[in-house]
N, C-alpha and C positions, 0 to 999 in steps of 0.2 A: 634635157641636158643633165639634169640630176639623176635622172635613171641611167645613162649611159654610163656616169659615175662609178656608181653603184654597182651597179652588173662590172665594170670594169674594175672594182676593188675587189669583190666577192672572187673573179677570176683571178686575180693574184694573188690571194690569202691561198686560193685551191692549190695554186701549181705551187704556194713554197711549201703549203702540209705534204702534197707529194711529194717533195725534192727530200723531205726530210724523210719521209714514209722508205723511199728509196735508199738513202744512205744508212736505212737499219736493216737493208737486202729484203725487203716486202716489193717487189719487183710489180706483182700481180696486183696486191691493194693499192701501187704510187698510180700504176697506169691507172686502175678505174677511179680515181680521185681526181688525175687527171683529166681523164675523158669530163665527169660531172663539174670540174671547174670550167673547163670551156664552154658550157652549155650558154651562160651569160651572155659572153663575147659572141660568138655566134646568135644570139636573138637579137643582140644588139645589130650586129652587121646586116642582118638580112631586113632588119625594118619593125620586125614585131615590134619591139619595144616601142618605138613611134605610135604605131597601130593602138597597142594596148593603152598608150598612153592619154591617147586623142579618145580614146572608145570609154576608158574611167569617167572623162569629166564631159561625155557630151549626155543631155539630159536624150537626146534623141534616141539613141542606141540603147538606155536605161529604158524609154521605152520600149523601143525594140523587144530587148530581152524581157520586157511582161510583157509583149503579146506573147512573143512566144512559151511563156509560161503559162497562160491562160490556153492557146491553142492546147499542148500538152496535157492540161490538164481537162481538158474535155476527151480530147483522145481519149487516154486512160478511164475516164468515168464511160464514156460511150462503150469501150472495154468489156469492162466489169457488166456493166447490165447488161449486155451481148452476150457474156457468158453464163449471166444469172440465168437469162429465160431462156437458153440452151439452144444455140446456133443463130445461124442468119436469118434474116424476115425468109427467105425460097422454104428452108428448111422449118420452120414455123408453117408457114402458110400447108406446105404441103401435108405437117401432122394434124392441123387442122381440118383438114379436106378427110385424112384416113380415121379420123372418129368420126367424126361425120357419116361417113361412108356405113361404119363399124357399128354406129349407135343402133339400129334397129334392123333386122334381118328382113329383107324384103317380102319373103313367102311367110313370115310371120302377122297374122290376122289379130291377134290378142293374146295376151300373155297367159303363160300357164301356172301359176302358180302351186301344182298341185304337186310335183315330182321336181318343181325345179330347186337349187339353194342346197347349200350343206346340213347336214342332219345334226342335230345338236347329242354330243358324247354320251354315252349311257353309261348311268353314272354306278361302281359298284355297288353290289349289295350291301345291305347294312352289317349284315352277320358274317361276311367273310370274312376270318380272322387277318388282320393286317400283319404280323410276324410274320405269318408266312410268305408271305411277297418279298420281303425283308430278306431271308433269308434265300428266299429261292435265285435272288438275283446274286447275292454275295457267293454261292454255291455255282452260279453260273460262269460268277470271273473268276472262280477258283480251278475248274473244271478245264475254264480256256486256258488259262496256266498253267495246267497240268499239275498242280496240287490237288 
């Protein structure tokens, strides 16, 4: 009863801001002040406001909306760690199976360690003069510039 009130003031305060809005030739802002003052009356008339009204003070519904916050929020968390370990269990399962597969080459008897692995840098001499690297690289981006 007191919300229908209310919504029914709010809607009359709307239509007389537009009536004024209109009599200063604002045609375009009376109407959409209008349209937003009706909004009230219309929730009122179709029931919402009943609806919302019964739905505030039941503790049932208050539960309601935590379960449904709890669902949500597992969704979400289920989410995020689906994304962390990088697709679905099929798509997991099956890059598991391809190392697997991948780990150890079948015609492989035992390891070679003698040619396999990257070769570590060799490191320059101690006596090449360091200016000149210096200068042959600055001489290079000079040259691609065409100075």
């Amino acid at each position: 009863m007191i919300a229908e009130t209310v919504c029914s003031a709010v809607s009359a305060a709307g239509l007389g801001i537009a009536a004024v809005t209109a009599y200063r030739r604002r045609f375009l802002t009376a109407a959409r002040i209008a349209a937003y003052a009706l909004i009230p009356v219309g929730l009122v008339m179709t029931g919402v406001v009943d609806w919302l009204a019964d739905t505030a003070f039941s503790p049932t519904a208050w539960a309601g909306f935590g379960v449904l916050g709890v669902a949500w929020l597992l969704f979400m968390t289920t989410r995020a760690v689906e994304r962390r370990r990088g697709g679905t269990r099929k798509e997991r399962k099956q890059a598991r199976a391809a190392v697997r597969r991948d780990a150890v080459a079948p015609e492989a008897s035992k390891p070679s360690l003698a040619g396999s692995g990257p070769r570590p840098a060799s490191r320059p001499a101690a006596s090449a003069p360091r200016g000149d690297d210096d200068f042959s690289d600055i001489e290079a981006i000079l040259k691609k510039h065409g100075i």
